[in-house]
C-alpha positions in Angstrom: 0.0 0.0 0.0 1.5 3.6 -0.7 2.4 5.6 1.9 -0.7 8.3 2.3 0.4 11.8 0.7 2.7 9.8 -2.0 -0.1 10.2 -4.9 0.0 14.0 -4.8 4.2 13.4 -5.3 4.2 10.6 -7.7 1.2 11.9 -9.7 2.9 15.0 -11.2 6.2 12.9 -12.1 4.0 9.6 -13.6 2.6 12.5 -16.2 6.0 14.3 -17.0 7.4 10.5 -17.4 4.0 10.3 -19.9 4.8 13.3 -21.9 8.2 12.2 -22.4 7.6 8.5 -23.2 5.0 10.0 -25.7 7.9 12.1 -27.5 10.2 9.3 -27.7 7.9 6.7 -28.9 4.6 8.3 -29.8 1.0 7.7 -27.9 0.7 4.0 -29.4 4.4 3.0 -28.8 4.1 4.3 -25.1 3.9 1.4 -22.8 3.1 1.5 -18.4 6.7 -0.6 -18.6 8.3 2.6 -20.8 6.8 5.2 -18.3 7.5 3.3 -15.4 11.9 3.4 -16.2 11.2 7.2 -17.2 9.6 7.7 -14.3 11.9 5.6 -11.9 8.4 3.3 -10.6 7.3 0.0 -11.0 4.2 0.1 -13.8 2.6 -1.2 -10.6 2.8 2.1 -9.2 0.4 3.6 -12.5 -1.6 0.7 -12.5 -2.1 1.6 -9.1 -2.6 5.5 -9.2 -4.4 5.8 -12.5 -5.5 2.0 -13.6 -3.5 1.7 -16.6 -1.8 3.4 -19.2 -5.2 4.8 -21.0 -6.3 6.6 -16.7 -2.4 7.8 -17.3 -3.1 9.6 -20.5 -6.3 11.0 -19.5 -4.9 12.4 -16.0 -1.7 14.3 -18.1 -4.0 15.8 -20.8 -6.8 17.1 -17.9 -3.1 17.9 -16.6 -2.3 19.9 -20.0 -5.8 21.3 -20.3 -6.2 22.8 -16.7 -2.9 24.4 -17.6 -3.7 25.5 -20.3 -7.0 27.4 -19.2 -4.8 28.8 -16.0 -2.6 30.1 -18.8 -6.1 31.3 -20.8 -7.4 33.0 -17.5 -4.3 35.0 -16.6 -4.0 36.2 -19.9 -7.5 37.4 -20.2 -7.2 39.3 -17.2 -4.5 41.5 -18.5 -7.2 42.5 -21.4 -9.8 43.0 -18.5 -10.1 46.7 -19.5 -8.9 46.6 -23.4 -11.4 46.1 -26.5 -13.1 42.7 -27.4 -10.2 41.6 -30.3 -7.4 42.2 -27.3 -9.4 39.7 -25.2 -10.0 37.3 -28.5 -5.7 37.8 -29.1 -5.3 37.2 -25.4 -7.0 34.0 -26.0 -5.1 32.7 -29.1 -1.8 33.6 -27.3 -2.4 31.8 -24.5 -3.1 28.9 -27.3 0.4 29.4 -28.1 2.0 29.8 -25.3 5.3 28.6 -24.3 4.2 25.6 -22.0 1.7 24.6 -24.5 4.3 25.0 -27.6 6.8 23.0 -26.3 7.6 19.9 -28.4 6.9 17.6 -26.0 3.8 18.6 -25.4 2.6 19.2 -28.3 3.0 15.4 -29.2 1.1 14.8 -26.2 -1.6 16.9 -27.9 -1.1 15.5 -31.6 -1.2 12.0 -29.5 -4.2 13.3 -27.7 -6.3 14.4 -30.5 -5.6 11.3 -32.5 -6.4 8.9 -29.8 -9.8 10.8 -28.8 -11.5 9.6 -31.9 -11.4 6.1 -30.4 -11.1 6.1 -26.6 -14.1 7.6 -24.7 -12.7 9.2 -21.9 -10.2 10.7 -24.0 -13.3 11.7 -26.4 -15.2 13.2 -23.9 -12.2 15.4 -22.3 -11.3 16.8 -25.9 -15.5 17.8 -25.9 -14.7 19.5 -22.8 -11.8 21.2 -24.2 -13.3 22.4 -27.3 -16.8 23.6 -25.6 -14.7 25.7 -22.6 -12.2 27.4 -25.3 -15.2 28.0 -27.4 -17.2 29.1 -24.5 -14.1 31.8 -23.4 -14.4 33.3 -26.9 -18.0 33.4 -27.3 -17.8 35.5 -24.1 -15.4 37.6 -25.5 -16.9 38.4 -28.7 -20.7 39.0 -27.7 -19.3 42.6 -26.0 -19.0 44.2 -29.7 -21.9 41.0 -31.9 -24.7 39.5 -31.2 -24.5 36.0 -30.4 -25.2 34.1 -34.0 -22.2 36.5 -35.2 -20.1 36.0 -31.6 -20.2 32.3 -32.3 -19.3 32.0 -35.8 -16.8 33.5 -35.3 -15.6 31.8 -32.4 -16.0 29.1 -34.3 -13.8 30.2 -36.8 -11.1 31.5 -34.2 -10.9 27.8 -32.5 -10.6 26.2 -35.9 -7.8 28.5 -36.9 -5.8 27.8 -33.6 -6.5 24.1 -33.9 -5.4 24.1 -37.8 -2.2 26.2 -37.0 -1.3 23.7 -34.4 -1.8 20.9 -36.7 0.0 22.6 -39.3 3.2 23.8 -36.7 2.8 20.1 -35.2 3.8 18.4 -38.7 6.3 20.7 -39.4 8.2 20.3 -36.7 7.3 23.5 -34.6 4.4 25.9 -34.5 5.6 29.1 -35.6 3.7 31.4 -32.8 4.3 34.7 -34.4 2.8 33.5 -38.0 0.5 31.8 -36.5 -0.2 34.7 -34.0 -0.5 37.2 -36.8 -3.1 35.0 -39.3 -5.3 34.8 -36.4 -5.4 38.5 -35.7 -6.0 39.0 -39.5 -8.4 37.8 -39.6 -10.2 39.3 -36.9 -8.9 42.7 -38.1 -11.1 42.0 -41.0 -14.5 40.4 -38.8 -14.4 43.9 -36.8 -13.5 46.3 -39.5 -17.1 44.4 -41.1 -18.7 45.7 -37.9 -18.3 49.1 -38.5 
């Protein structure tokens, strides 16, 4: 039996070991045995905190996503008093941000998205992703449209974040400035229509 307190230790370390086993030999090729010598455990140890490799994977990417909307919040809040687009920009750079860009992580994401199409759990956490980032924009955008426009072009926002990743993510590296600056064309052109 683990000693009480030792899950809140071992947990963060079992999901670096998973990002980094992922990296090396991809979501499919990433065995509790491969994790386990990365992490310096006995694939008892996951087994026992997470049930498996497929509990693993799910606990690092709701690891990477409540990051990733920590990220999303603070860089909101820095907008809290700028115009609608600053808050929309503020949103697609924390898509890009450093922690998320990382090319590690973004394997675990490629890995992620891949694998969702097939394992539930996974399936439902990339609904849960998709629906919050959308949700964030939509809330942004309804200060200057009303809310058919405000989600269309949320819509539109999330696709072009998700297609630059893809894009980056097969090209060895997203480049976050590009990417940055298609994004905010865009939406230079959706509020110029406004006025």
């Amino acid at each position: 039996m683990p000693k009480v307190g030792m899950p809140e230790i071992r947990k963060p370390q079992l999901i670096e070991a998973a990002i980094k086993a992922i990296d090396k030999y991809g979501f499919a090729g990433t065995t509790v045995s491969v994790i386990g010598k990365k992490a310096g455990v006995s694939p008892a140890i996951i087994n026992h905190y997470f049930g498996g490799k497929d509990g693993l994977y799910e606990a690092t990417m709701k690891s990477l996503i409540r990051e990733f909307f920590d990220i999303l919040s603070k860089e909101v809040i820095k907008t809290k008093n700028k115009s609608a687009k600053h808050k929309v920009m503020a949103i697609v750079k924390a898509s890009f941000s450093q922690s998320q860009t990382h090319p590690q992580v973004i394997k675990a994401w490629m890995g992620f998205w891949a694998s969702a199409m097939h394992t539930p759990s996974l399936y439902r956490l990339q609904n849960v992703y998709s629906k919050r980032l959308k949700t964030a924009l939509v809330c942004v955008l309804k200060e200057d449209f009303e809310i058919t426009k405000a989600r269309s072009t949320a819509f539109t926002v999330a696709a072009l974040i998700d297609g630059m990743w893809l894009r980056g993510s097969l090209a060895g590296g997203i480049n976050k400035k590009e990417a940055a600056q298609l994004i905010q064309d865009y939406l230079d052109l959706v509020f110029q229509d406004r006025t």
